[in-house]
C-alpha positions as CSV (number, residue, x, y, z in Angstrom):
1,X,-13.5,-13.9,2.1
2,X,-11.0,-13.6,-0.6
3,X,-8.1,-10.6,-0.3
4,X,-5.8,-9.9,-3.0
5,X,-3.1,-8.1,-1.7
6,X,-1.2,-5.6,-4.1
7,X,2.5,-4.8,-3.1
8,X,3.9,-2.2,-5.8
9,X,7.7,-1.9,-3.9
10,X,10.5,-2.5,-6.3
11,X,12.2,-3.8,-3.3
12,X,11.7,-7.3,-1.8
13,X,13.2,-9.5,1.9
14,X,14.6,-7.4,4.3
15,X,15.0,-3.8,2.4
16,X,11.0,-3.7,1.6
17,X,9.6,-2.4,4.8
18,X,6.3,-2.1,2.7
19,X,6.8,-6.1,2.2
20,X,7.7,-6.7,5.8
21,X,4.4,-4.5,7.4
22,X,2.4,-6.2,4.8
23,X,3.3,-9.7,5.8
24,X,2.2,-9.0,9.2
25,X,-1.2,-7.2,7.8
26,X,-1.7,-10.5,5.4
27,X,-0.8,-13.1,8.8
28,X,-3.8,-11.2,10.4
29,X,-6.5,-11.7,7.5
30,X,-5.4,-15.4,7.5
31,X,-5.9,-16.2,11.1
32,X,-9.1,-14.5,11.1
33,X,-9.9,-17.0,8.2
34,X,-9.4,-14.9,4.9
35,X,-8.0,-16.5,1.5
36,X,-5.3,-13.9,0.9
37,X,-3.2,-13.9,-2.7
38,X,-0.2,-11.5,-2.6
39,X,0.9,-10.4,-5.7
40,X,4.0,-8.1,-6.4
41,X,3.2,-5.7,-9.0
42,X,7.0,-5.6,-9.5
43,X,7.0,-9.1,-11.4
44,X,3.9,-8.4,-13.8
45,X,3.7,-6.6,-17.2
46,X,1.2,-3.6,-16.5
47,X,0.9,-1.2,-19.2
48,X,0.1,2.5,-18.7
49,X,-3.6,3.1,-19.6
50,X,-3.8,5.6,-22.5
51,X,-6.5,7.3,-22.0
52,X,-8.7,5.5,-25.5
53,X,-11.6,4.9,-23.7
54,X,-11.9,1.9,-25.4
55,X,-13.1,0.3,-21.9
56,X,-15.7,2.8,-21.8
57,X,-17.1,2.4,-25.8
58,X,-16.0,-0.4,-27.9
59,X,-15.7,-3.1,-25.4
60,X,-17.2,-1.6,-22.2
61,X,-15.7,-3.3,-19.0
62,X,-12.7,-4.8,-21.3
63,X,-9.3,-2.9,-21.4
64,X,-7.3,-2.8,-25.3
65,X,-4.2,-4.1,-23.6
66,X,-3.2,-7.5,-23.3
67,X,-1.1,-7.7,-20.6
68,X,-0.8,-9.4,-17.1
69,X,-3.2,-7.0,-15.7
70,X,-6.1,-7.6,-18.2
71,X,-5.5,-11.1,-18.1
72,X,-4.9,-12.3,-14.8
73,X,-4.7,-9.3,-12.3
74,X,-7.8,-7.0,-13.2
75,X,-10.2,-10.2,-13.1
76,X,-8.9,-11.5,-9.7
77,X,-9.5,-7.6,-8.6
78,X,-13.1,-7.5,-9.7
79,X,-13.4,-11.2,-7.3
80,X,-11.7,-10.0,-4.1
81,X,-13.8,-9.0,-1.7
82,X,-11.2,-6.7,-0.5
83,X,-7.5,-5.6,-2.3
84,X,-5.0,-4.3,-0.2
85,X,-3.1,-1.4,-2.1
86,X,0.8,-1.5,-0.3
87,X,2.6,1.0,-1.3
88,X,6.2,3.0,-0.5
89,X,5.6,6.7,-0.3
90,X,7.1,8.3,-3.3
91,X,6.8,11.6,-3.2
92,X,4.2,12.1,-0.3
93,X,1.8,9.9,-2.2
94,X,1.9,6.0,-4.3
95,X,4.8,5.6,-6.6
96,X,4.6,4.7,-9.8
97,X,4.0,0.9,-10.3
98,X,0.6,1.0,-7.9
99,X,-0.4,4.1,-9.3
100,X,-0.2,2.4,-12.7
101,X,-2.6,-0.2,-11.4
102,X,-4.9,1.6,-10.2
103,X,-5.9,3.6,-13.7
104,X,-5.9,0.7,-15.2
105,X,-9.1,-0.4,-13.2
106,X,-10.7,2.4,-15.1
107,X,-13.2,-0.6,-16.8
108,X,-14.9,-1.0,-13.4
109,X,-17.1,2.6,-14.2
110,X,-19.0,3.9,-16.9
111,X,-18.5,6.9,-18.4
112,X,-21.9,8.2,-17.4
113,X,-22.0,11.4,-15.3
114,X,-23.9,11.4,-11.5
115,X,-24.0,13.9,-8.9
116,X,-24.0,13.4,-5.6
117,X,-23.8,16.2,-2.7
118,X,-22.6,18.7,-5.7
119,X,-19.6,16.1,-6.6
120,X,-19.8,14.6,-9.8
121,X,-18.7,11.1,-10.3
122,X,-19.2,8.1,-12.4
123,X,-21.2,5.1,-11.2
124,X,-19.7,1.7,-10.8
125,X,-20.1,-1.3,-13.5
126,X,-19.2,-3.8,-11.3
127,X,-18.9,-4.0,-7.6
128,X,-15.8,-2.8,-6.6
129,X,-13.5,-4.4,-3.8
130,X,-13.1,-3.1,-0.6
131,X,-9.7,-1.1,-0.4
132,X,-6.9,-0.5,2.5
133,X,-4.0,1.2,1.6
134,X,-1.0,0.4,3.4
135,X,2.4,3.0,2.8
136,X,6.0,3.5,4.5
137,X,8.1,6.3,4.8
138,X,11.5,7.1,5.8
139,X,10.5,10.2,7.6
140,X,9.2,10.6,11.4
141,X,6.1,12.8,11.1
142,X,3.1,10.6,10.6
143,X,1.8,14.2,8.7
144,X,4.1,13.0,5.4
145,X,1.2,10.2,4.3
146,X,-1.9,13.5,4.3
147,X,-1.6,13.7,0.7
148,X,-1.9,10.3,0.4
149,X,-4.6,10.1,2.3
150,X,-6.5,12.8,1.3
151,X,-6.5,11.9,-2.1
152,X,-7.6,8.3,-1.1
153,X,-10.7,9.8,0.6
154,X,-11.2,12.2,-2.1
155,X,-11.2,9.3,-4.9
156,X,-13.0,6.1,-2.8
157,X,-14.8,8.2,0.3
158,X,-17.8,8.9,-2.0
159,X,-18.4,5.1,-2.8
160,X,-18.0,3.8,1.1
161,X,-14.9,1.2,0.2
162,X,-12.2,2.1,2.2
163,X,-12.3,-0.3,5.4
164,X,-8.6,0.8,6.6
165,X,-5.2,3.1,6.1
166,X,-2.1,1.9,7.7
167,X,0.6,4.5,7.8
168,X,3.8,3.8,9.3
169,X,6.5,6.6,9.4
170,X,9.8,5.8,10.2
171,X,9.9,2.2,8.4
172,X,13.6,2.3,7.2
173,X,14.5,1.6,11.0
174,X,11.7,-1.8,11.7
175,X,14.8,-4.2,10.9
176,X,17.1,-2.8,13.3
177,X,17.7,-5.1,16.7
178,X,17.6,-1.6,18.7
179,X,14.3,-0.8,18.1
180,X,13.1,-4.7,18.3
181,X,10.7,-4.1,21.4
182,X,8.3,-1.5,19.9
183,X,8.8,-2.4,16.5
184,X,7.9,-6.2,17.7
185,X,4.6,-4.2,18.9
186,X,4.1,-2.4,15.9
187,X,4.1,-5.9,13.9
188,X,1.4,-7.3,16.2
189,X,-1.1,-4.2,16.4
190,X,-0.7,-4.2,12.5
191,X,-1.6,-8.5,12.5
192,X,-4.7,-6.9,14.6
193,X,-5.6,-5.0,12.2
194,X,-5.7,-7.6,9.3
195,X,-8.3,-9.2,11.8
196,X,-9.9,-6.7,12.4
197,X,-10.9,-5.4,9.2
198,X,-11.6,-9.0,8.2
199,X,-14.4,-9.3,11.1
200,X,-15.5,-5.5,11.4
201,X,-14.7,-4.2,7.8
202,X,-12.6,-1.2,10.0
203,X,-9.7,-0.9,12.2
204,X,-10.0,-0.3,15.9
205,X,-8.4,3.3,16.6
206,X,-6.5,1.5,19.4
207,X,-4.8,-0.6,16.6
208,X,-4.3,2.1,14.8
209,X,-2.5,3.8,17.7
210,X,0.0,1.1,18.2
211,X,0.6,0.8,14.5
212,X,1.9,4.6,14.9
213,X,3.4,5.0,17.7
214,X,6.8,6.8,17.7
215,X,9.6,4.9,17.9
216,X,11.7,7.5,18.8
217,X,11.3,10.0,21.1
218,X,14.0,12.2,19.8
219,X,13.8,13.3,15.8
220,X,17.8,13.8,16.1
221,X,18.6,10.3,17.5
222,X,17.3,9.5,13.7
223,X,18.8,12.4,12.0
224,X,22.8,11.9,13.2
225,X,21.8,7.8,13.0
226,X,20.5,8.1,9.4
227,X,23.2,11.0,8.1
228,X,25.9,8.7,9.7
229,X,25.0,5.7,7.2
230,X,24.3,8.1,3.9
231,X,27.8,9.5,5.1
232,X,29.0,5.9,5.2
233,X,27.9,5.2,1.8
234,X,28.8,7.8,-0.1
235,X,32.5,7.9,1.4
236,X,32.4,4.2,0.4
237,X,30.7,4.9,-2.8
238,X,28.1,2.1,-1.9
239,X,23.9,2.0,-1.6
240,X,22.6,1.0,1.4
241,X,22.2,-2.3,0.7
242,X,25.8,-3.0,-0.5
243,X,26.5,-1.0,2.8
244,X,24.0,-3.6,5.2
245,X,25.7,-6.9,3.3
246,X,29.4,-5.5,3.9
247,X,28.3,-5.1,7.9
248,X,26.6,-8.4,8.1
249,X,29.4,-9.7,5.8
């Protein structure tokens, strides 16, 4: 089985929570005998799809840029077997660089119309991958990633691809030594779940549990820790990196 694994964070090490769950996500699909490519979207040249249609009519299947996505990344799509979409959530749904990506597989239909259960859609060209989206966020409630999960259902629900959507609130505090014991769990359950939707093309709702358990019981334990380090930082006139590598410094 061959995985191409999309991560569209700007960050990277440490500060990239969406790099550090999908790590663990990717160590799953290995053991459970997957070829996995990661790619950061971050490092390729991906230009924004303007709407020509020249995928659709002049060369159908072939995109009129030249970049590192018609190239190298939209061919490598078309031959996974199933792309992992890892995103940070930017205002309650993908940012930018993944969303990019994502238009820009606009070759893979045709610009016929077909109906099915009163939606209108277009039919595939090509087979498309299987898709699980993996997203972060900063905040507590697991009810900030509905958008993005609604419009993922709305988009791939009527063509059966989606084998799996990890959502882990919280994220910004997975590096922090206090929390190690249930984040330690967190990691594990998600390197489950890699297996799992290797083997069973779904996740295990017990998996899923464990991936999104709270880590902490009280939302103001996070509120005075997290205003305390803004505080920090803007008294020092520093980001939160700068602020992590003075402390560790």
């Amino acid at each position: 089985m061959k995985v191409l694994a999309l991560n569209s964070s700007p960050r990277t090490g440490g500060q990239s929570k969406t790099e550090l769950m999908l790590n663990h996500l990717v160590k799953g699909m290995r053991e459970a005998g997957a070829e996995v490519e990661v790619v950061n979207l971050r490092k390729k040249k991906i230009n924004s799809c303007t709407g020509c249609f020249t995928c659709w009519t002049k060369t159908p299947g072939k995109c009129v840029h030249k970049d590192d996505m018609s190239n190298e990344l939209y061919p490598k799509w078309l031959e996974a077997d199933i792309a992992i979409y890892a995103t940070p959530l930017y205002h309650y749904t993908m940012n930018a660089a993944m969303k990019t990506f994502i238009e820009r597989t606009l070759p893979v239909v045709e610009p016929f119309f077909r109906e099915h259960g009163g939606k209108t859609y277009h039919p595939l060209r090509h087979k498309h991958p299987k898709l699980c989206f993996l997203s972060v966020a900063g905040f507590p409630e697991p009810e900030v990633f509905d958008q993005l999960s609604a419009w993922v259902n709305f988009v791939y629900g009527q063509y059966g691809i989606v084998v799996g959507e990890i959502y882990r609130p919280l994220a910004e505090v997975l590096d922090l030594p206090f929390f190690k014991e249930k984040v330690n769990e967190i990691f594990k359950a998600t390197e489950q779940a890699g297996k799992e939707i290797v083997q069973n093309s779904k996740i295990s709702p017990e998996a899923i549990a464990k991936i999104t358990q709270p880590i902490v019981q009280d939302k103001k334990q996070f509120y005075e820790m997290g205003n305390k380090m803004w505080e920090a930082c803007i008294e020092k006139g520093v980001t939160p990196k700068e602020l992590m590598a003075g402390l560790k410094g």
